[in-house]
N, C-alpha and C positions, 0 to 999 in steps of 0.2 A: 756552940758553933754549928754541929751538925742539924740541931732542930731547926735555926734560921734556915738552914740551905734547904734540909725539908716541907717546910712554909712555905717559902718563894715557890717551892716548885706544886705546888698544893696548886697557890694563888695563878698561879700563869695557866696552869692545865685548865681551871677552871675556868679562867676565863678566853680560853680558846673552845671550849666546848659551848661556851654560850653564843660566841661570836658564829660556830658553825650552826646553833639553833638557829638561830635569828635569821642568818641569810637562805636555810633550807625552807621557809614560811613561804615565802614569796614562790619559790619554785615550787613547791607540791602546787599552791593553788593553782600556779599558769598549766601547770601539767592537768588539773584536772578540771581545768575551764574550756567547752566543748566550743566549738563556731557554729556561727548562726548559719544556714542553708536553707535555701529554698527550696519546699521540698512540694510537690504535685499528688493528687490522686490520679490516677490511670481510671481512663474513663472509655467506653465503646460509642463508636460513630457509624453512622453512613457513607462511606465514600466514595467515590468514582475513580477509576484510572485508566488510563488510555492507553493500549498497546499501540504501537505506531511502526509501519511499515513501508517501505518505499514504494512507491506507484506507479505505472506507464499508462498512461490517458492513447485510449483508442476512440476513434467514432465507432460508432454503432454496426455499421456498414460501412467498411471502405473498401471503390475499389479502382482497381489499375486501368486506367486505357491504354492499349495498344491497338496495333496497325495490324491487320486481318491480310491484307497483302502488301508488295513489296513496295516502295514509290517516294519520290521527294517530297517532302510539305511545302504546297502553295499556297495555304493559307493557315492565320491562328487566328482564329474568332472569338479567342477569349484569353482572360489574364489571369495571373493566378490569384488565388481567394475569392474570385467571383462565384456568387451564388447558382446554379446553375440548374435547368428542369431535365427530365429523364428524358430522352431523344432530342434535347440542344444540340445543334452542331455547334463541334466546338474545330475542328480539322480538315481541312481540305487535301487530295492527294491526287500529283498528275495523273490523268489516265486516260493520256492522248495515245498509247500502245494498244491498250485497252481498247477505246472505241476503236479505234481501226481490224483490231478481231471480233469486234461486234458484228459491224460491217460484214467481214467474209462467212462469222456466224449465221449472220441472216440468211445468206448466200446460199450457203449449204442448206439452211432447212425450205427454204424456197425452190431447189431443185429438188429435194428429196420427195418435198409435196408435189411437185410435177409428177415425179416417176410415178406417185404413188395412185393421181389421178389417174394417169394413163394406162397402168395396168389395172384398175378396178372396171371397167369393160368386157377388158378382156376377159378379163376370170370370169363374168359373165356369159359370157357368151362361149364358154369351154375352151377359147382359143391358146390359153396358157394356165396352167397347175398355178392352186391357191398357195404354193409353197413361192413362186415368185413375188407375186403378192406380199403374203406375210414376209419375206425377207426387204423389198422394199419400204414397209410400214418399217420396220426394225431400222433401217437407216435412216428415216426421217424423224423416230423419238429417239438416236443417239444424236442427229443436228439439232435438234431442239433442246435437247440437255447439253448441248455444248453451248448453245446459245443463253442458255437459264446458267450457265457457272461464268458466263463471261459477263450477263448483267449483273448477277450479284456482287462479283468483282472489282465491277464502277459503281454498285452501290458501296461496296467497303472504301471506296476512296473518300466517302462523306462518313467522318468520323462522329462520332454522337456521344452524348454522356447515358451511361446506362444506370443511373439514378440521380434523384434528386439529393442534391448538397453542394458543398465548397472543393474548389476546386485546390490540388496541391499547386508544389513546382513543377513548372513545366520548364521541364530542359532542355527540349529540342527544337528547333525555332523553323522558319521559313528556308525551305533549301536544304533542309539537311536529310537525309535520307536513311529512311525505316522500313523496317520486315517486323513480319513474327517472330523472327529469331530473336532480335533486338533483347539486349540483359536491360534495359532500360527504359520504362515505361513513358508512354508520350506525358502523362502526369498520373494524380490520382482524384477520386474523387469520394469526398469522404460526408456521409448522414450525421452531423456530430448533432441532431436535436436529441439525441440521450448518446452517453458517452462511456465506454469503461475505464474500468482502473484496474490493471491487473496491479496483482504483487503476489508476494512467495513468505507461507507460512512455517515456519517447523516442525515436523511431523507431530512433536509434544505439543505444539500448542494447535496443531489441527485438531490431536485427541480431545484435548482439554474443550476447546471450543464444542465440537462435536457431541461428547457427553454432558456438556453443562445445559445442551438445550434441550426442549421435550421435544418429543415426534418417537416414531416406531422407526420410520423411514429416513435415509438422508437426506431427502427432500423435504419432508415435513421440516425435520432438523435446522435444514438450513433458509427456510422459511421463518423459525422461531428464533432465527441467529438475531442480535438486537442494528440497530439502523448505524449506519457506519458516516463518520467525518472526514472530509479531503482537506487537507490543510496545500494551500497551493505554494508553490516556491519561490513565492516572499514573504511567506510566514503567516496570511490572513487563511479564513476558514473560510473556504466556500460557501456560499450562502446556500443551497440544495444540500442535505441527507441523503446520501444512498443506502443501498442494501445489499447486500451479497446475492449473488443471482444464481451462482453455479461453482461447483467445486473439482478442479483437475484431479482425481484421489490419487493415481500416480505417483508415486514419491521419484522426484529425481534425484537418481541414482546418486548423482557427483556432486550434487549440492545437499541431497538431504532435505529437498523441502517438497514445499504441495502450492502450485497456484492455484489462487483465488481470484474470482472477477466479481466485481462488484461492479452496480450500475448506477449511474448518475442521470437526471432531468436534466437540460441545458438548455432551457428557453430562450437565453440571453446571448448564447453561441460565445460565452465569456471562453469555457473550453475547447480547444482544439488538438486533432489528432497530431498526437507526437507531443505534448505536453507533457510535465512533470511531477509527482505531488508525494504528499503522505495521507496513506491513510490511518483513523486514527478508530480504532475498537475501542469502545467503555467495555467495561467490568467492573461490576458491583461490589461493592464490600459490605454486609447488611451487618449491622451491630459488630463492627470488627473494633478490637483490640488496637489502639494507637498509644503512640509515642513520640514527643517531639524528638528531632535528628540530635538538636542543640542538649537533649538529653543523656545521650549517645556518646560512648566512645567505642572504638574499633581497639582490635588486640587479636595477632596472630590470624588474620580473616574473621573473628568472629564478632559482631557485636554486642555491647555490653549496654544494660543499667546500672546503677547503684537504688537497690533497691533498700528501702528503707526500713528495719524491724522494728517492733513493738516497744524494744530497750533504746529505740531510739541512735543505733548502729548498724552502718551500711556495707548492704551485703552486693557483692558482682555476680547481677544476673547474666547470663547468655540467653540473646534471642535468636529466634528462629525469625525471619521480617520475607515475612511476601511480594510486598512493592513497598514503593513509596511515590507516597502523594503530598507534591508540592514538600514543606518542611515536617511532614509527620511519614513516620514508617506504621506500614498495618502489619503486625505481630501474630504471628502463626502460632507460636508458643513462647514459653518463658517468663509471660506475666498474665495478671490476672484483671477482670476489671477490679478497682479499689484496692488495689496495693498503692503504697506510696510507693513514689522512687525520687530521685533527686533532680531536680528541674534544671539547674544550669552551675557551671565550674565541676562539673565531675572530672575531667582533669586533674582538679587539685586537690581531689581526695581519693582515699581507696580504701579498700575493700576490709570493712571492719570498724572505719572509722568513729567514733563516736560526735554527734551532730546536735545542734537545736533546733528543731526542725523549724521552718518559717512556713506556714501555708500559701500558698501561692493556685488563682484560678489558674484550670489547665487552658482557657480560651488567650487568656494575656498571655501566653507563652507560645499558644498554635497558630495564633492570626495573622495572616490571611487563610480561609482554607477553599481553595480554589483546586480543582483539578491541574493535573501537569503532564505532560509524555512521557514515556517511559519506554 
């Protein structure tokens, strides 16, 4: 009796240990069957990127007209955006007060010149001191300088453009009444056949800009500075390249930065003062280190590769990324050219994984590679 119940118990354990052989097969090999992945060589490029900055479009020369004396406008001889030459009149101003002290202006130098005939005689002839003389001469060149402040006076009542260009708004119309004091300009008049662009850099990237170019001097420097892009504010790119022309070194105080003027051609007069844009600086990247973004994942601020070892398991690199151009980042450190790293789903893997690696060109995974702002 007791060896049956020994047996049975032989036969059932054994065949529970087989039962667990058999189903543990299948699970080692799914444990040690690795995924297939895409995996890239890290290659070095050329690239370009474009620093982009806000812009304020100036004419070249602008400038204010105003009223030299006080007076109503009788006339406006011109519209605004009209093109206009240097001594156009462009204003008319009453100066029926005016002429009427012309008048008594004359008046006075025309008796002062009597007196002054009448005593040259005498002084001749010893009947009265050259000091009468000379004192009438003295009142006849202060009527005559009264007379010379009161024509210039009616000439400022003919307003004129004091350069050649386009005219602004003009605000103040027929009948309204202007001084020198006036906080508001009868219009402006603005040279836009070359135009600028200011904008404001950051003190780092004035340094940066500044040491990257050759020259001894600032000037040379910013002569060597490379040719600048205006994107205008509907998003198209100026047809004209400008160049940096002049540099504010000043740092203001409250913002931290450094205006820059750059100058632009405007043959086309497409630009005009008071306009809006961006400017757009290249900067080169000569044999630099890329990476596609889709390569990329982020963690804690830093970003990551999965870079690929020898044993065929992936390791999480941290990069150091300079810019980025269009879908590739240019890498400062943390990879090398001709390392592997894992081309795309790094998401759904991590760090240590074991992989089969699939080769994959780096161009089918970077394409387009076009410049972008930044």
């Amino acid at each position: 009796m007791k060896t049956v119940f020994l047996f049975s118990i032989l036969v059932w354990l054994g065949l529970s240990i087989g039962s667990c052989a058999e189903g543990s097969e299948p699970q080692a090999a799914g444990a040690t069957e690795a995924a297939r992945v895409s995996v890239t060589t890290v290659p070095t490029r050329t690239v370009v990127a474009y620093n982009s900055y806000p812009a304020r479009i100036t004419g070249v020369v602008t400038s204010e007209v105003r009223a030299k004396i006080p007076g109503y406008i009788t006339d406006v001889l011109v519209d605004e955006g009209d093109h206009v030459r240097k001594g156009q009149l462009l204003f008319r101003l009453e100066t029926q007060a005016l002429n009427q002290e012309e008048a008594a202006a004359k008046a006075n130098v025309n008796a002062a010149q009597v007196e002054v005939s009448k005593l040259e005689p005498l002084v001749a002839k010893n009947i009265i001191s050259e000091v009468q003389l000379e004192t009438a001469r003295a009142r006849l060149q202060q009527a005559q300088s009264g007379l010379d402040g009161v024509a210039a006076n009616i000439n400022y009542g003919r307003i004129t453009s004091p350069i050649d260009g386009f005219l602004g708004r003009i605000g103040l119309r027929t009948g309204a009444l202007v001084s020198p004091s006036g906080t508001e300009p009868l219009t402006t008049v603005s040279d836009i056949s070359r135009v600028y662009a200011y904008f404001s850099v950051t003190e780092r990237q004035y340094l940066d800009f500044m040491q990257a170019a050759e020259g001894e001097t600032i000037e040379e420097k910013i002569k060597d500075l490379p040719k600048v892009q205006l994107e205008l504010s509907n998003g198209t790119l100026y047809e004209q390249e400008g160049r940096v022309e002049a540099v504010i070194s000043r740092v203001n105080a409250q913002t931290g930065t450094i205006q820059v003027r750059a100058v632009f051609d405007n043959p086309a007069r497409l630009l005009n003062d008071g306009n809006s844009g961006t400017i757009r600086i290249p900067q080169t990247y000569t044999d630099a280190i890329v990476v596609p973004q889709t390569a990329t994942f982020d963690q804690q601020g830093t970003t990551y590769v999965l870079r690929v070892q020898p044993d065929s398991t992936t390791l999480a690199a941290p990069l150091e990324i300079l810019t980025q151009v269009d879908n590739l980042y240019v890498v400062a450190s943390g990879l090398s050219a001709g390392d592997r790293i894992v081309a795309t789903g790094v998401n759904k893997l991590r760090g240590g994984a074991r992989i089969q690696p699939v080769p994959v060109a780096f161009d089918t995974i970077a394409q387009p590679l076009p410049t972008v702002f930044r």
